[in-house]
N, C-alpha and C positions, 0 to 999 in steps of 0.2 A: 747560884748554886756553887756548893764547893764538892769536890770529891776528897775522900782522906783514903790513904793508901796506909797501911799497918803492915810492915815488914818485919816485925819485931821475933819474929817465926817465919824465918826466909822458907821453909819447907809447906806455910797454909798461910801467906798471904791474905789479911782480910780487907776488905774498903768498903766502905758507908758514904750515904750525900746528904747532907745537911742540905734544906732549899726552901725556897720562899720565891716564889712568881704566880704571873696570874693564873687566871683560872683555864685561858688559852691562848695558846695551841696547844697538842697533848709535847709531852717533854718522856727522854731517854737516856738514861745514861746507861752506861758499859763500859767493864773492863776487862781487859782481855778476852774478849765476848761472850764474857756473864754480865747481862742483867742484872744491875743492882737498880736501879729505880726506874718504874714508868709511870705516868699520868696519863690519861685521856677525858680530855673535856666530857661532860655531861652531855650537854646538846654541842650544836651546829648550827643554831640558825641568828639572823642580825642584831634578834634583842639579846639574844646570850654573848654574843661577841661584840652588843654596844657594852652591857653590862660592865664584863669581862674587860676589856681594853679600854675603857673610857672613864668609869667610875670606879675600876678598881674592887669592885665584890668579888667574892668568893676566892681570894687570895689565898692560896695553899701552901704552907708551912710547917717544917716539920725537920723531920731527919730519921736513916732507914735505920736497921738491925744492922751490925757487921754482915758482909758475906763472904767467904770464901773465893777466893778468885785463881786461876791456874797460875802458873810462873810463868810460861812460855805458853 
């Protein structure tokens, strides 16, 4: 995962995540404590987490919309 931080408008900071991992555990990012990306697993039980960590299915990839983020 990367996060991009866009300062380019010191006064509406925007940041976006580019990612790619598995399909679990669920994943969170935040900046400045907005919420720019969540995940949460589908299931919870051993075949979805042999799946998941073993074989490498349901690999999630992508990247968000800009969001707005505070300065402070």
């Amino acid at each position: 995962m990367s996060a991009v931080l866009d300062t380019t408008n010191s006064q509406a900071p925007t940041a976006f995540v580019n990612y790619s991992h598995t399909c679990y555990p669920a994943h969170q990012v935040k900046v400045n404590g907005i919420v720019i990306y969540s995940y949460q697993p589908l299931r919870n039980d051993p075949d979805y987490l042999f799946e998941c960590l073993t074989l490498h299915n349901g690999t999630v990839t992508g990247h968000t919309s800009p969001v707005t983020v505070p300065t402070h």
